[in-house]
N, C-alpha and C positions, 0 to 999 in steps of 0.2 A: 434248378436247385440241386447240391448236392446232398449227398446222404452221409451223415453221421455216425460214424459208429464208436458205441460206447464199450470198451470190453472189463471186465470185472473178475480178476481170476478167482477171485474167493470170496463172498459174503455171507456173512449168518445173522440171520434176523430174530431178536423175540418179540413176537408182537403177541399181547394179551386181550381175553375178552374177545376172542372168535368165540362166532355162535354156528359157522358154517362154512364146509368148503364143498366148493364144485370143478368137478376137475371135468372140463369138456371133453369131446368125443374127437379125434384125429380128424381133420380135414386137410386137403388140398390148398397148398399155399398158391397156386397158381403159377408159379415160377418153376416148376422141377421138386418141390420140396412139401414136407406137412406139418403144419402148426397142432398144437395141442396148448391149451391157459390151462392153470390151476389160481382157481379164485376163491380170495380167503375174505369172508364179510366180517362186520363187528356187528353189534347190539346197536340199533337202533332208537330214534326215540319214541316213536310207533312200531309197538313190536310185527306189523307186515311188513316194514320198511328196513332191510338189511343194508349197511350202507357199503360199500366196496370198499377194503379197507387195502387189499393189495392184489396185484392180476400179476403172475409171471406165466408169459408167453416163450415157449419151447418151440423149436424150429430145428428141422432136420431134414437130411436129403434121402433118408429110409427110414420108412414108416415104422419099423420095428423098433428103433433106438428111441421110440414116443412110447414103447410100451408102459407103464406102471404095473408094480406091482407091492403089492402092502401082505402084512399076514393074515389078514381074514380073506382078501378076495385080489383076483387078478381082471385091471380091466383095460 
């Protein structure tokens, strides 16, 4: 099978009605490289149930360039 690549030079999303983001912890892509998602949920219909509303996954061949950083906290 081959592999597809999608390339996007520029997109801006508004998406409404996030109730929550999770931005994961850098790990080991296995290949030479490291992944980092940023995961933004909606409102659910049972509010335990957040539903995945978008996943962007970040990939890098140094770990630093996965850093974040906002104005209250660096992580």
């Amino acid at each position: 099978m081959t592999q597809t690549v999608v390339s996007i030079l520029s997109q801006r999303l508004m998406l409404a009605s996030i109730t929550d983001v999770v931005v994961t912890d850098i790990v080991d892509d296995g290949a030479g490289g490291f992944l980092r998602a940023i995961k933004l949920f909606g409102q659910g219909v049972v509010d335990t149930q957040k539903p995945l509303v978008l996943e962007v996954v970040i990939q890098s061949e140094d770990r630093a360039n996965l850093k974040l950083t906002t104005p209250e906290i660096d992580f």
